[in-house]
C-alpha positions in Angstrom: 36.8 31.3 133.4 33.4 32.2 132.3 32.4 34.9 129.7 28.9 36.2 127.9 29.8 38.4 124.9 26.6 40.0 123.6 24.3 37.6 124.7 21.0 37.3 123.6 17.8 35.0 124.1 14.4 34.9 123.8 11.6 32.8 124.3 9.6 33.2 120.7 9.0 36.7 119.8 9.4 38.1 123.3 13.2 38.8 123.6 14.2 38.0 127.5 18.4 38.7 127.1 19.0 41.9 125.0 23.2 41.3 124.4 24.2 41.3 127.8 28.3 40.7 128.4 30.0 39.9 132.0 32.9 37.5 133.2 33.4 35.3 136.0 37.3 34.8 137.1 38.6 31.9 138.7 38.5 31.8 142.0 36.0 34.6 142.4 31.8 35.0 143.6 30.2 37.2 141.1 26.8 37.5 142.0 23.8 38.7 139.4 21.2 40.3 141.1 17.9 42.2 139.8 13.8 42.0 140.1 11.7 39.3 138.7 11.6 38.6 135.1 14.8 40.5 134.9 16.1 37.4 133.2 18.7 36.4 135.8 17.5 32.5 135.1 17.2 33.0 132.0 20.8 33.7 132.0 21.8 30.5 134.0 19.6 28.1 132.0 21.5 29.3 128.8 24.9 28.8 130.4 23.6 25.4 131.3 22.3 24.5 127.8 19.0 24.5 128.8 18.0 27.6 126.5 19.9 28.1 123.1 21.0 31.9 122.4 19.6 33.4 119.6 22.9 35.3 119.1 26.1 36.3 121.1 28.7 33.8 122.8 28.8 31.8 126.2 32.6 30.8 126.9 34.2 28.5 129.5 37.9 28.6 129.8 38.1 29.6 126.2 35.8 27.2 124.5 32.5 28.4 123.2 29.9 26.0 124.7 26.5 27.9 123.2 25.7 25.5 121.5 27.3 22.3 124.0 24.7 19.9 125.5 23.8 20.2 128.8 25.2 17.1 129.5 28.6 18.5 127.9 28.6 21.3 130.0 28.6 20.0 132.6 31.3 17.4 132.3 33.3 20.5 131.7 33.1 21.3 135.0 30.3 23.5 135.2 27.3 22.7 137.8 24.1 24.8 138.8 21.9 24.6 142.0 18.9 25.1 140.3 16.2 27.7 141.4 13.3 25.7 143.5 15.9 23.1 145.0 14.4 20.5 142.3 15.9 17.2 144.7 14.2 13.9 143.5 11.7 13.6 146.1 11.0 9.8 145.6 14.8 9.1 145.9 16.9 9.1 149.3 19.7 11.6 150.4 22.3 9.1 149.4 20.7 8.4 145.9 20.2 11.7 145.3 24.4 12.6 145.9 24.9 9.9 143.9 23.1 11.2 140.8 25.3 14.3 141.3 28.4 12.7 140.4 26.5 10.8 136.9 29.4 12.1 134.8 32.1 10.6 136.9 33.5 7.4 137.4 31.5 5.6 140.4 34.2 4.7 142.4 35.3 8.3 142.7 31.8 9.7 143.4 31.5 7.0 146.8 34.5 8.4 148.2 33.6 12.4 147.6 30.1 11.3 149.9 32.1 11.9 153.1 33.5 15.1 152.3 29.6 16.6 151.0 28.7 15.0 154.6 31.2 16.7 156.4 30.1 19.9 155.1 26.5 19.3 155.3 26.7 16.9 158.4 22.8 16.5 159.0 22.9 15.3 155.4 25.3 12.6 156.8 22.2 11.8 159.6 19.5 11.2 156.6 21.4 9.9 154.3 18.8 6.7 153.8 15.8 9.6 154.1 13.8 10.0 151.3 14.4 13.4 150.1 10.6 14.6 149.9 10.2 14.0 153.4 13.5 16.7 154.6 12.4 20.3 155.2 12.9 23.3 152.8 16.4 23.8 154.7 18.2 20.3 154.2 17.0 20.3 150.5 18.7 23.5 149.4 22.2 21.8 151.5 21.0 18.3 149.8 20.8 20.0 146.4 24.2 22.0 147.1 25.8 18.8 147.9 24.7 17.2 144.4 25.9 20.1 142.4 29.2 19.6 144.3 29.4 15.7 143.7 30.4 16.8 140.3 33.5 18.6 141.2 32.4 22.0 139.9 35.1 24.2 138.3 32.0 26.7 138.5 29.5 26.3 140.9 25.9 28.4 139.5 23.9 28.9 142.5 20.0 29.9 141.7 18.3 31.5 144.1 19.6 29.5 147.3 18.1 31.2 149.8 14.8 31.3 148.3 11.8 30.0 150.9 14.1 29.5 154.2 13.5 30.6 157.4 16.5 33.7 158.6 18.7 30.9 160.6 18.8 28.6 157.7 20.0 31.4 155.5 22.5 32.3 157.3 23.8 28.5 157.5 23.8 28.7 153.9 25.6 31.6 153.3 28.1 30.4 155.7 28.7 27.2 153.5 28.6 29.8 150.6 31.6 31.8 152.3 33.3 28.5 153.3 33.5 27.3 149.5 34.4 30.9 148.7 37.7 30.4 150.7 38.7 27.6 149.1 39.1 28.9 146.1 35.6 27.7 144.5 34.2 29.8 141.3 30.9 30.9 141.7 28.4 32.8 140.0 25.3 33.3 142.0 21.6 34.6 141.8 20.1 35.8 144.8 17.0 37.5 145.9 18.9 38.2 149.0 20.9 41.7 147.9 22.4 42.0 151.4 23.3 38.8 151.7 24.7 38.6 147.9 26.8 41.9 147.6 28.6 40.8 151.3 29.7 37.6 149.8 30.3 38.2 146.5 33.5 39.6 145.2 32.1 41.3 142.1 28.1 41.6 140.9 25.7 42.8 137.9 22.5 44.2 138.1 20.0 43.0 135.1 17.1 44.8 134.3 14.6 44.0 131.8 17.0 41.8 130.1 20.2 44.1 130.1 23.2 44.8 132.2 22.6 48.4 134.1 25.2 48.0 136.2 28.5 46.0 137.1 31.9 46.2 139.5 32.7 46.0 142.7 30.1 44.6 145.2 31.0 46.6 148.0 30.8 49.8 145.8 27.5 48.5 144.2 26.3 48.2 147.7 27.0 52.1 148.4 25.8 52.9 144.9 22.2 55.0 145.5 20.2 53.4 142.5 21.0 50.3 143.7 20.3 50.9 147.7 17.0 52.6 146.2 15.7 50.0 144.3 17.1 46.6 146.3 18.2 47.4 149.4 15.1 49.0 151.0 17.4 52.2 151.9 
């Protein structure tokens, strides 16, 4: 579904992607995981359009969107849970859903509210709440639910966990697995490495702007560079 062919980006002289290549295949979580300023945002902002590659591809279901506008990409079906939550604080839960679902006809977004509230039901409680005002928790689901109003083909998830108290995480990973099982692409970042490699089907570790290693979660899990350097083991 997705594919990076020797990708590279840089912000001015300093080169922050150094031609890194992975795929994401329908239906799977691949999960990119690495220490700060290994350019794992870097990486989502340029599938997004946000950042323009210097060189190399980005393609989605065959088309080369590298140059696409964000607003393009998206109506592709691609949708990201940015990094930081980023809800619109001055705008209530149901305005921010809403605003999810810009690209799609109105009348379609309305109806796709109950279904984001049945799998976010304290959403479904606030929904007139002003967004600033949740806590960290029912941001990250409010700002998971307004990627989804979109009807993602690929859901990019930044960083969800970021901030949350242990419970909360857990309630989002659970969401995480629940979308997983019903058949949901993915491609997440995660400071998280337990949490990421048990979801995910596949991952990549980035360092310093290049692919180290990829494959099999599980096996990167067991793999001792990896256990050394993100796992605490």
């Amino acid at each position: 579904m997705l594919e990076l062919v020797d990708l590279h980006v840089a912000y001015g002289n300093i080169r922050a992607l150094r031609g890194i290549s992975m795929r994401v295949e329908s239906g799977e979580l691949v999960a990119l995981i690495g220490s700060n300023g290994a350019g794992k945002s870097t990486t989502l902002k340029a599938i997004s359009g946000l950042l323009r590659p210097t060189s190399g591809r980005i393609l989605f279901e065959g088309e080369d969107i590298s140059r696409a506008s964000t607003d393009r990409i998206v109506s592709l079906g691609i949708s990201q849970c940015p990094e930081g939550r980023r809800v619109f604080a001055r705008l209530t839960v149901r305005e921010n859903l809403l605003l999810g679902g810009i690209t799609r006809p109105m009348s379609e977004v309305r109806s796709d509210l109950a279904s984001t509230t049945e799998l976010f039901p304290r959403l479904g409680e606030r929904m007139g709440q002003v967004a600033g005002t949740l806590s960290g928790g029912e941001q990250q689901m409010l700002a998971i639910g307004r990627a989804l109003m979109s009807r993602p083909r690929l859901l990019i998830l930044d960083e969800p966990s970021l901030g949350l108290a242990p419970l909360m995480v857990e309630r989002i990973f659970e969401v995480i697995d629940g979308l997983k099982d019903r058949g949901l692409t993915m491609l997440l970042v995660e400071q998280n490495v337990h949490h990421a490699l048990d979801s995910a089907d596949r991952a990549y570790v980035l360092e310093t702007g290049t692919i180290t290693l990829e494959g099999p979660a599980d096996m990167l899990r067991h793999d001792p560079e990896v256990e050394h350097s993100y796992l605490g083991r």
